[in-house]
C-alpha positions in Angstrom: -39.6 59.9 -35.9 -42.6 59.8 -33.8 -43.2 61.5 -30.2 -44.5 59.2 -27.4 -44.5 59.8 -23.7 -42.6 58.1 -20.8 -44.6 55.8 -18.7 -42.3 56.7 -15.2 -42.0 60.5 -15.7 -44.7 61.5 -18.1 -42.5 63.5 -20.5 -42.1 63.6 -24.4 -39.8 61.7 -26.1 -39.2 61.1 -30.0 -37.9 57.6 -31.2 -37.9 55.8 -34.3 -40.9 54.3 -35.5 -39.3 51.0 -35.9 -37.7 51.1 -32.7 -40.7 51.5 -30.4 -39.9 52.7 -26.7 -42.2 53.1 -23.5 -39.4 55.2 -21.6 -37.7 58.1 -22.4 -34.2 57.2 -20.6 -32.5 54.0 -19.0 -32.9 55.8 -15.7 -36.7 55.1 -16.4 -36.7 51.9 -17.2 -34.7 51.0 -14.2 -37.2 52.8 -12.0 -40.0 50.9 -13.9 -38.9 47.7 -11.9 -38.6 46.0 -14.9 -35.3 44.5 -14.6 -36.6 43.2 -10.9 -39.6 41.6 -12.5 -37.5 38.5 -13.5 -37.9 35.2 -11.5 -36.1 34.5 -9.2 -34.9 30.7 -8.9 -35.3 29.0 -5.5 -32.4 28.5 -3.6 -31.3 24.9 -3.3 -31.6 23.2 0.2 -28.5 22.5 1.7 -28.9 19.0 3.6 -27.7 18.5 7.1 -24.6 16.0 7.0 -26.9 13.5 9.3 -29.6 13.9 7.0 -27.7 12.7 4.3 -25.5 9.8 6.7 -28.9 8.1 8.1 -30.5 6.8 4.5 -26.9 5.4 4.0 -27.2 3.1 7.0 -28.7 0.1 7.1 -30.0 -1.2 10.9 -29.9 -4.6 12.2 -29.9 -5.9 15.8 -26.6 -6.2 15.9 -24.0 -4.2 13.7 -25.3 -1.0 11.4 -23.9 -1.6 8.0 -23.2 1.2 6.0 -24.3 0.5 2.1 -22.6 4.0 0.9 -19.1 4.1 -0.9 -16.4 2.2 0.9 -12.7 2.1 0.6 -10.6 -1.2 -0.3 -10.4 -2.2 3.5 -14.3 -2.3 3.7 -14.8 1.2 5.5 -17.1 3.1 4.8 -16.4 6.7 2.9 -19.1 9.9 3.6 -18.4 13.1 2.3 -18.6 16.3 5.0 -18.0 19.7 3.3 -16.7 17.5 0.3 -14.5 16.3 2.1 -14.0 12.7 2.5 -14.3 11.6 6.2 -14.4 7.7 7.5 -18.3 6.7 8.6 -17.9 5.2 11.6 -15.7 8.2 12.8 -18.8 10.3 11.9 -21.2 7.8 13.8 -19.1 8.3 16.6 -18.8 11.8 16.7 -22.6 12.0 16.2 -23.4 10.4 19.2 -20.3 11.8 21.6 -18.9 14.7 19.7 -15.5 15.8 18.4 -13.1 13.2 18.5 -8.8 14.4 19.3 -7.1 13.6 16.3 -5.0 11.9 17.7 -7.5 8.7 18.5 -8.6 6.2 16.1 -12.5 4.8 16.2 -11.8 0.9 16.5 -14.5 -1.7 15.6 -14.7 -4.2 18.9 -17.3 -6.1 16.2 -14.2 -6.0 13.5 -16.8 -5.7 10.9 -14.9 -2.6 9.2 -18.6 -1.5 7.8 -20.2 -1.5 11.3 -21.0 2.5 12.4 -23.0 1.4 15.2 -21.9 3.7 18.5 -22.2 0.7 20.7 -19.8 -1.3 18.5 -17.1 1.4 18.6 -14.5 2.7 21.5 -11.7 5.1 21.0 -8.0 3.9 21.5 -4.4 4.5 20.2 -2.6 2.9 17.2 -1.0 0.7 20.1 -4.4 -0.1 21.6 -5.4 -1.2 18.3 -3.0 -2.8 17.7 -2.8 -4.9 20.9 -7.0 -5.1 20.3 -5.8 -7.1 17.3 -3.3 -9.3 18.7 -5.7 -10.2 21.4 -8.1 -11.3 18.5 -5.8 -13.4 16.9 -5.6 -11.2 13.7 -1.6 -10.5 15.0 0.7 -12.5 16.2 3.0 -10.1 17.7 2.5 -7.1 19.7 5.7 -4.3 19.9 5.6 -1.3 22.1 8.4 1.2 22.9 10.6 -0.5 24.8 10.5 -3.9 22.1 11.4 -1.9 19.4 14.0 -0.5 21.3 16.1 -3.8 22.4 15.6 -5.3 18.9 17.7 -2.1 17.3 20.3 -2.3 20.3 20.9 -6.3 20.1 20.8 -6.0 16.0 23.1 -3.1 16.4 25.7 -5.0 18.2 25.4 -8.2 16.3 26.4 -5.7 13.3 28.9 -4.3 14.6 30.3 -7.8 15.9 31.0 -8.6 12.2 32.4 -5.6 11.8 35.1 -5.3 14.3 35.9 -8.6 13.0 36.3 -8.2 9.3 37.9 -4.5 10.5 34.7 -2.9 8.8 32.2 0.0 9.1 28.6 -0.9 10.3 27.4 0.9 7.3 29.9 -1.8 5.2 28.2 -4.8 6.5 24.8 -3.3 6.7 25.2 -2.6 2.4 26.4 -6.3 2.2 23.5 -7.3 4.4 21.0 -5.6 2.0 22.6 -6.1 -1.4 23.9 -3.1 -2.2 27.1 -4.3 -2.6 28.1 -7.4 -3.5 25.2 -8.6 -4.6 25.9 -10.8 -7.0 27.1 -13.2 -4.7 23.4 -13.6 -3.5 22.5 -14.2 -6.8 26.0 -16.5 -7.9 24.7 -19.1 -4.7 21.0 -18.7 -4.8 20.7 -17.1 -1.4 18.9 -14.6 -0.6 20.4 -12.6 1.9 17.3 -10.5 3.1 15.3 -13.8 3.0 17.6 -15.4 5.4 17.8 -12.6 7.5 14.1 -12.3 8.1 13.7 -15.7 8.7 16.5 -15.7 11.6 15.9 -14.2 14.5 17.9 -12.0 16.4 18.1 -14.4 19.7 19.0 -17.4 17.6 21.4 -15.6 15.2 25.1 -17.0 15.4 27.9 -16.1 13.4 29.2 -19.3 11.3 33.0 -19.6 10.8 32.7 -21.9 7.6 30.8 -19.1 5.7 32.8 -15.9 4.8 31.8 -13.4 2.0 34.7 -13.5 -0.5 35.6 -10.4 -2.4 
């Protein structure tokens, strides 16, 4: 054993000669500043999100194409808070703020890549939609009331059958969709839902030479 003395408090202290120490205690050490003395890494720069959006975007005179990651429609994906959020919605909100979640961002250049602000107004899923038709990319708008008629005069087409084959709706609806009887669709080669989708409900008539035999 040999005696040394501590560096932080000045006493003596014996330790083995193999084992050579410069503080008499761990409470000395710690004081010593030793254990701070380590480096300390740099912290990593945290991007703003329309730092990283801007290098992604590729200006032209007319639409902004986005070159990031896009999805299989052609919109563009960007990450914010790792979270996956639509580009042009995050152009948009850039430039005019938060957006209700109920809106959708439409493209008036229908160029799904496109996350120029000029190139974008807010709508419905109806005004889309009709935005679409008006296009020529649909052929058929519905709204509310539409959708409502078509159920009513299918309804009581349905239940026209029925009252006359003294059956349920549900009973002709199953027949309708194959659920029961359907190997008579495949017996015949028709295809009930085929000819159902291609009739429509104004021109749909009841024939009386074409019964569905159990």
């Amino acid at each position: 054993m040999i005696n040394s003395i501590c560096l932080v408090c000045g006493a003596s202290f014996s330790h083995s000669a193999s084992k050579p120490r410069k503080f008499c205690s761990v409470a000395c050490y710690n004081a010593s500043g030793r254990r701070q003395c380590h480096k300390v890494q740099p912290q990593r720069k945290i991007l703003d999100p329309a730092d990283r959006f801007w290098p992604k975007v590729k200006k032209t005179q007319g639409c902004w194409l986005w070159l990031g990651s896009r999805d299989r429609n052609g919109y563009g994906r960007f990450n914010m808070h790792s979270k996956p959020v639509l580009a042009h919605r995050f152009s948009w909100e850039l430039h005019h703020g938060p957006i209700n979640q109920t809106l959708l961002v439409c493209h008036a250049c229908d160029n799904p890549a496109c996350v120029n602000p000029k190139h974008l107004f807010l709508g419905t899923q109806y005004d889309n939609m009709r935005d679409c038709a008006r296009k020529g990319r649909l052929t058929t708008v519905l709204d509310i009331t539409d959708v409502s008629d078509i159920r009513r005069r299918a309804l009581k087409f349905i239940d026209e059958i029925a009252h006359e084959y003294s059956l349920t709706r549900t009973s002709i609806l199953d027949v309708l969709s194959e659920r029961t009887w359907s190997r008579v669709a495949r017996e015949d080669g028709n295809n009930l839902i085929a000819m159902a989708r291609k009739t429509t409900i104004n021109g749909a008539k009841r024939s009386d030479n074409k019964r569905v035999i159990g």
